[in-house]
Structures are given as structure tokens and as C-alpha cells.
ROFI-423410 format. One line per 5 residues: number of its first residue (from 1); for each residue y, z, x of C-alpha. Coordinates in Angstrom, 2 decimals, decimal comma. Layout:
! ROFI-423410
NUM) Y:Z:X ~ ... .
END
This chain:
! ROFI-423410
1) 62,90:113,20:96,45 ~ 65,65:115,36:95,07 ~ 65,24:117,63:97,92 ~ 65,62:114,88:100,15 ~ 68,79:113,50:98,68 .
6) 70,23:117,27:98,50 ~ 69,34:117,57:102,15 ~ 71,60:114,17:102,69 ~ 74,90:115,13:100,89 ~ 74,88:118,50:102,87 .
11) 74,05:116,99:106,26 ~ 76,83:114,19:105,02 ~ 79,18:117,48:104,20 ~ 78,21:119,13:107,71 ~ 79,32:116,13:109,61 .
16) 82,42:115,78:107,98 ~ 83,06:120,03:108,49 ~ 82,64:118,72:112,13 ~ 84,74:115,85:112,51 ~ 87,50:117,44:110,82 .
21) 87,36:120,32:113,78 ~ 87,71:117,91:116,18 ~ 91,21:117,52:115,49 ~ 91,40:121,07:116,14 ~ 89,67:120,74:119,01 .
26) 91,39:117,66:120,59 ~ 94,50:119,85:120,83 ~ 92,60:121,94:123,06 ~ 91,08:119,80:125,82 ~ 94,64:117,77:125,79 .
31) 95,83:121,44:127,26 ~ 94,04:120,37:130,50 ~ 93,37:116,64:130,18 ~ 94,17:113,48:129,45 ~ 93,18:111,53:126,45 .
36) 90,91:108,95:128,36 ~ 90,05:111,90:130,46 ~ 88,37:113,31:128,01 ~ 87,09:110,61:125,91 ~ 84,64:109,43:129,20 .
41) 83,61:113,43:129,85 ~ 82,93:113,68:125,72 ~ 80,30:110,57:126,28 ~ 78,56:111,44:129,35 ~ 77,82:114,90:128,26 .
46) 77,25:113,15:124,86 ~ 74,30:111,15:126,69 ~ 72,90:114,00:128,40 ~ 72,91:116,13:125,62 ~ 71,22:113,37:123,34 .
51) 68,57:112,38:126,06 ~ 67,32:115,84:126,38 ~ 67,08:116,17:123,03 ~ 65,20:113,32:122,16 ~ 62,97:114,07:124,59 .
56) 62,07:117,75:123,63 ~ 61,70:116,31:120,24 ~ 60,16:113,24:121,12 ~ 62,81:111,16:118,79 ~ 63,54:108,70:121,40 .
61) 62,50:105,28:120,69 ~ 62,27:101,78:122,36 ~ 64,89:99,30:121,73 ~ 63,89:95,60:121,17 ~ 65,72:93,26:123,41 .
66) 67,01:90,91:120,72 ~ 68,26:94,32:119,04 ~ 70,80:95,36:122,07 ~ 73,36:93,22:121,10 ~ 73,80:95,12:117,92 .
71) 73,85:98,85:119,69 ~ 76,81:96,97:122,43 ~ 78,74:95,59:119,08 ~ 78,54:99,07:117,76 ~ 79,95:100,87:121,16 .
76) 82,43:98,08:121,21 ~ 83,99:99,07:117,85 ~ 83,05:102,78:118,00 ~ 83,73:104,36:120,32 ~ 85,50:101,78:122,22 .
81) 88,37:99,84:119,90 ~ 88,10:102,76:117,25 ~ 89,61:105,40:120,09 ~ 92,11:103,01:121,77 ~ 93,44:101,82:118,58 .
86) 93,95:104,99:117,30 ~ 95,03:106,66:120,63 ~ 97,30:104,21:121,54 ~ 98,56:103,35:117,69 ~ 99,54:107,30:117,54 .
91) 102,47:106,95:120,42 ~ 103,97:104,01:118,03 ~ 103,40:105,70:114,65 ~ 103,90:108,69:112,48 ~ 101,22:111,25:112,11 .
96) 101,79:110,58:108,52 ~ 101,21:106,84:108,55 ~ 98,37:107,09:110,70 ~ 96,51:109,34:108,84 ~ 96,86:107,43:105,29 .
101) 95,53:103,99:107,30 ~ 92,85:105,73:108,68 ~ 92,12:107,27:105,14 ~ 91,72:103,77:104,12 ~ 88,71:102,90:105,62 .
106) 86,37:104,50:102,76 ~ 88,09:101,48:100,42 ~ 87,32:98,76:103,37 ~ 83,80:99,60:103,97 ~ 82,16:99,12:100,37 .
111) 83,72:95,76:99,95 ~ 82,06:94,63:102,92 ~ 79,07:96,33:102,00 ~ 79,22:94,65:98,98 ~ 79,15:90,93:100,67 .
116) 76,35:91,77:103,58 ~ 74,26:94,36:101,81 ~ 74,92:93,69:98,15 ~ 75,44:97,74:97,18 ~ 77,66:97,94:94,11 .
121) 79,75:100,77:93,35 ~ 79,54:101,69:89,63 ~ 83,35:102,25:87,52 ~ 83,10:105,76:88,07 ~ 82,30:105,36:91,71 .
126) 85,23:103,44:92,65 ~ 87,58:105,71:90,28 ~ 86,14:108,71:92,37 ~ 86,92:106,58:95,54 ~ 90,49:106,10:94,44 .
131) 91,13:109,71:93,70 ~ 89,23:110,86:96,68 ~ 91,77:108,51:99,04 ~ 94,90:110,31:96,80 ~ 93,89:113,22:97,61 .
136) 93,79:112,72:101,03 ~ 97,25:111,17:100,75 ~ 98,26:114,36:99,40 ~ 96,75:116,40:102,24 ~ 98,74:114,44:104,49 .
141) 102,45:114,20:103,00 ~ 101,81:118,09:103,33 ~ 101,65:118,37:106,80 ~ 104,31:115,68:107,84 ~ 106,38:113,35:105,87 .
146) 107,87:110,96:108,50 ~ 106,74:107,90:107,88 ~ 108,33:106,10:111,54 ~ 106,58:102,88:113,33 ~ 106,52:99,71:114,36 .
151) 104,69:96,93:114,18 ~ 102,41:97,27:117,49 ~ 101,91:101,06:115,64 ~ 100,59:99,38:112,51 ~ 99,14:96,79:114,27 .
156) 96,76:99,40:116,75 ~ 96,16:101,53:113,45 ~ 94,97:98,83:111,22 ~ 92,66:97,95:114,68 ~ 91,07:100,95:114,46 .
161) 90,70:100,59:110,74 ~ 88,72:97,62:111,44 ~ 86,79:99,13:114,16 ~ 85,43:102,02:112,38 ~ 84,86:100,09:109,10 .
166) 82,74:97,61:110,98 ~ 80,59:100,07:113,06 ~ 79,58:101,91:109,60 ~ 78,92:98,44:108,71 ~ 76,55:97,50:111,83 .
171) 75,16:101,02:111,30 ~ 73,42:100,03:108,10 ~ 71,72:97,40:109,82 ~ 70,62:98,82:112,76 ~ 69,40:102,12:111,13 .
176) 66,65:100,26:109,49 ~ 64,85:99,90:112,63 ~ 65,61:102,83:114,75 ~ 66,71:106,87:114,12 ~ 69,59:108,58:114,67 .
181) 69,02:109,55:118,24 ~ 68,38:106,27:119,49 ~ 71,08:104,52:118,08 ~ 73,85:107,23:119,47 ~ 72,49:107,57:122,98 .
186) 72,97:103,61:123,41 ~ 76,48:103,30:121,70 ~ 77,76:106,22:124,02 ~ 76,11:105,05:126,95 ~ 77,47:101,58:126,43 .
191) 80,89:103,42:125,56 ~ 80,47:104,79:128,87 ~ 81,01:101,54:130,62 ~ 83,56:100,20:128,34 ~ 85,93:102,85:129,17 .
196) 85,55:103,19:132,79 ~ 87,55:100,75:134,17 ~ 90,29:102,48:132,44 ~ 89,76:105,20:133,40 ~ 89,27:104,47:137,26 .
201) 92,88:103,17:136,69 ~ 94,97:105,78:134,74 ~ 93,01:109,06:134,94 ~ 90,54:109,39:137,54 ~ 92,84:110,92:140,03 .
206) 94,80:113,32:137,51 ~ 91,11:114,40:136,50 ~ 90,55:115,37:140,50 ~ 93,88:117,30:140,67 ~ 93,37:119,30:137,33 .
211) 92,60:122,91:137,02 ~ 91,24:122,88:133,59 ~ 91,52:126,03:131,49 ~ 88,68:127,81:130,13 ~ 89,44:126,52:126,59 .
216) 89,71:122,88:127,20 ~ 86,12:123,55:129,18 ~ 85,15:124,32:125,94 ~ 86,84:121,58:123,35 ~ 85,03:119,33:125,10 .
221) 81,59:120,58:124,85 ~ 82,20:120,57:121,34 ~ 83,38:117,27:121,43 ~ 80,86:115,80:123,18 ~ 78,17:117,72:121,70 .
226) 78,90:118,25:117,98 ~ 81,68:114,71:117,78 ~ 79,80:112,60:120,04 ~ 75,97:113,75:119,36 ~ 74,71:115,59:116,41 .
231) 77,42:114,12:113,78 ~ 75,99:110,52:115,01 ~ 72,45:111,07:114,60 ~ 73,37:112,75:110,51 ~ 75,77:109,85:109,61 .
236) 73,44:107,16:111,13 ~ 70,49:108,74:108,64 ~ 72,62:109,05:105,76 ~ 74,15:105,95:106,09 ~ 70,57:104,22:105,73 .
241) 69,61:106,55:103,41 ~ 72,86:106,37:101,05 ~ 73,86:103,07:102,03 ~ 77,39:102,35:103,86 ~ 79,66:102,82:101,07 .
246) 78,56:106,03:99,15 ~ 78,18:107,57:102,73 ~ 81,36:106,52:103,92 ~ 83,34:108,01:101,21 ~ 83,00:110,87:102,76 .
251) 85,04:110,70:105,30 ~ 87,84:111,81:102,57 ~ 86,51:115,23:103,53 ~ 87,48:115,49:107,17 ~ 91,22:115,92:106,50 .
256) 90,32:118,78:104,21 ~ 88,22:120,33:106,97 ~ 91,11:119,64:109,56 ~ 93,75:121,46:107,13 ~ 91,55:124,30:106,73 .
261) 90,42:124,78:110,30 ~ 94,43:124,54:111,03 ~ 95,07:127,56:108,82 ~ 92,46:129,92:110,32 ~ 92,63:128,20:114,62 .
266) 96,55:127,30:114,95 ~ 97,88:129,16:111,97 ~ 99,73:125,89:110,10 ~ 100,61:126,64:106,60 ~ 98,92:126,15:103,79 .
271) 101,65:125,05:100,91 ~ 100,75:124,14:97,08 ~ 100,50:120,31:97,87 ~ 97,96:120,56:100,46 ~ 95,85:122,74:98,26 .
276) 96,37:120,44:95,18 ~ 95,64:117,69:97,56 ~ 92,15:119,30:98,77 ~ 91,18:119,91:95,36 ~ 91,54:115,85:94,13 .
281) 89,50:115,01:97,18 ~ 86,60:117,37:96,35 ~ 86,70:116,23:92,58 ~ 87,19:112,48:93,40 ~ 84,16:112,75:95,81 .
286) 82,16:114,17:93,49 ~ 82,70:111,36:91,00 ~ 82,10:108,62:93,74 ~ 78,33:110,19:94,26 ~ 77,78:110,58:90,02 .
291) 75,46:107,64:89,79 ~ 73,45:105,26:92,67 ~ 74,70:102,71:93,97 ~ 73,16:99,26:91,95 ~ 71,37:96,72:93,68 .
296) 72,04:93,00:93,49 ~ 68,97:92,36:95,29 ~ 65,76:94,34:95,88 ~ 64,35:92,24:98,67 ~ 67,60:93,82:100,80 .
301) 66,14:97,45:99,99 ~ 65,67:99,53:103,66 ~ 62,93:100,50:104,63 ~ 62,03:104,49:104,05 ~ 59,27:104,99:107,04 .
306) 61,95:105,11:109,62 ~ 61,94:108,77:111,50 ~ 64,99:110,85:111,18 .
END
């Protein structure tokens, strides 16, 4: 059982080491394409990847039809509103700001877990939680301290906020009937039909007139394969595994990967405050995992024969 739970926080760690790259590697695939562009190319090759997988692996499993409501509610907020609010919200905001909302969403998640699920963060926990989010803070002012928007800014930002919170949410559920694979094939492949229409209108002819570089061929491989794919199928265990709050809380780490990926791939600085701020994540994270999360009610336990 302790091997198990070991083998959870690392997978949780890898996924976050992941994420935070694909900051790195947005910059990238934005060398040759658009932002839509490259959000529809990340989920087809997301699907593709994922099918073949599944099937080599035999992972794949059959969806019940009163259960794909809940795999189209989770495309709808991730990928689909997560992306636009945050794509969009960035031409009206500050790096700054957008970053500290979206660092919020590890406080949003466990109070709705809370009401739906009934986990319960213990004191030390939610200190952990609070430290972890200064940290992050921390991180951030480092980097840029302009603090500029407006109100549609805020307004797309706190979207996206909602988005992701909800999806982590809605992954809970849905992960105690089916396995990582299944659940991510159907949320990108439902993506994939959310964002074409949108595509078809702003970047479908761009895409046929570019002459992408080597580079951004690349970024979006990763993307699509280690973003869109592998991360999904991790998170989707760990969240069923840890529960949505304790799992989300570390998301906290994916700035911290971003800064240090910077500092090696694009050669950003590295000043005292964005160390000190990497630092209070790591210890407030590891005082948000110290003890399990408490139970109001057993009969709401998940069930622990679901495959991986």
C-alpha cells in the first residue's frame, strides 16, 4: 500500500514536471502557429496517440451511455473553456495577474470537494495549501511585476479558474468507473469538435499557408503527447486515488517546473525571490500531503478495483 501511494505522489510530481514544460514549449510551436492552430493539432494527435495506446495495452474501455454526458461536461471545461479563457484572458491581462488567478485554483477545488465528495483537509493541510499558493506568488512577482487588466481580463481568467476547478471536480466522479485512458481519449476527442468551428474561422487558412519550423514540429508533439495524453491518464488516477483536493495541490509545482525549465531552455534568470519562492512551494506541499484527507462519510469511499 505504501508502495502504491509512493508510486502516486511521483506520478503526481511527473505530471506537474510536464505541465510546467509546456509553457516552455508553447513558446515554441507559437514560432510557427497560431494559438487555436495548435490547440486542435495538440488534440488530434492527442487522440491518436491515446487510441494506439490503449489498444497495445488493452486499457481501452466501454463507456456507458448515461455516462457520456459527464466525459462532454469535462471536454467542455477542459480543454474547451479552460484554453479560451486563459488564451483569450492573457491579451487583456498581465502575465503576473494571470498567473496568481490561475494559482488559485488549488484553494477552489477542495472547497468544492468538500460539498460533493465530503474530503476534509486537516489544519496542517490547508496551512501547507496556503504556503504552497505563496510560494507560487513569489515565483511569479519574480518573473514580472506588472499587474495591468481589465475587467474582460479578470473576467476570462477567473473563467478559466472555474473551468479547470470544475473538470478536477467531474474527474473524481468519473474516475470511479473508468481509467485514465478512457476518460482522456473522450474529453480530447470531444475537445476536438468544440474547437473546430473556430478554428475553420480564424486559423484554418493561416495553418495551409504556414511553413512550420522544425522546432514548432516538435513543441507540439510534446504537447499533444506528454500535455494532452500521458499527464491525463496520471492526474485522472491520482485524482481517484488521492481524491480532488490533495491531488490538486499540486499544481503549485508547475510554476516551479516552468521557472526551472526557463533557466536551462530560454536562459531567464534565476534571482533570490524566485528561488525563495520555489523553496515555500516545495515545503508548503509537503505539509498539504502530511496526513489523509478525513472522511465525512464512508459510504462516498471510491472504489479501488478500477484499472489504471
Amino acid at each position: 500500500m505504501k508502495t502504491k501511494s509512493t508510486s502516486i505522489y511521483l506520478g503526481l510530481v511527473f505530471v506537474m514536471f510536464l505541465w510546467g514544460l509546456t509553457f516552455v514549449f508553447y513558446k515554441f510551436a507559437f514560432e510557427s502557429f497560431k494559438p487555436i492552430s495548435v490547440l486542435m493539432m495538440r488534440l488530434v494527435v492527442s487522440v491518436a496517440f491515446i487510441y494506439l495506446a490503449a489498444k497495445l495495452l488493452n486499457k481501452l474501455q466501454k463507456v456507458k451511455r448515461e455516462d457520456y454526458k459527464y466525459l462532454l461536461l469535462m471536454a467542455f471545461f477542459e480543454p474547451f473553456l479552460y484554453f479560451l479563457g486563459e488564451s483569450f484572458g492573457l491579451l487583456y491581462v498581465s502575465s503576473t495577474l494571470a498567473s496568481v488567478m490561475i494559482a488559485t485554483i488549488p484553494l477552489i477545488v477542495p472547497i468544492g470537494a468538500f460539498f460533493i465528495f465530503a474530503e476534509r483537509l486537516t489544519r496542517l493541510n490547508i496551512f501547507g495549501l496556503f504556503v504552497s499558493t505563496l510560494g507560487v506568488i513569489a515565483v511569479v512577482l519574480a518573473v514580472d511585476a506588472e499587474w495591468g487588466a481589465t475587467l474582460k481580463g479578470i473576467l476570462l481568467m477567473f473563467l478559466a479558474v472555474l473551468a479547470a476547478s470544475a473538470y478536477t471536480l467531474l474527474a473524481k466522479k468519473v474516475s470511479s468507473s473508468y481509467n485514465g485512458f478512457t476518460i482522456t481519449i473522450w474529453q480530447n476527442f470531444f475537445g476536438i469538435f468544440m474547437f473546430l468551428p473556430i478554428f475553420l474561422i480564424y486559423d484554418f487558412k493561416d495553418l495551409l499557408n504556414t511553413n512550420p519550423t522544425t522546432n514548432s514540429i516538435y513543441a507540439v508533439l510534446y504537447l499533444a503527447i506528454f500535455g494532452s495524453s500521458v499527464t491525463f491518464i496520471i492526474f485522472t488516477r491520482a485524482v481517484r486515488e488521492l481524491g480532488a483536493a490533495k491531488a490538486n495541490i499540486f499544481a503549485n509545482l508547475i510554476p516551479v517546473f516552468t521557472a526551472i525549465a526557463s533557466f536551462f531552455l530560454l536562459k531567464e534568470e534565476m534571482p533570490l525571490l524566485k528561488l525563495l519562492g520555489i523553496g515555500i512551494v516545495l515545503i508548503g506541499l509537503i505539509l498539504s500531503q502530511l496526513k489523509s484527507i478525513k472522511k465525512v462519510s464512508k459510504s462516498k469511499t471510491i472504489p479501488e478495483n478500477i484499472p489504471i
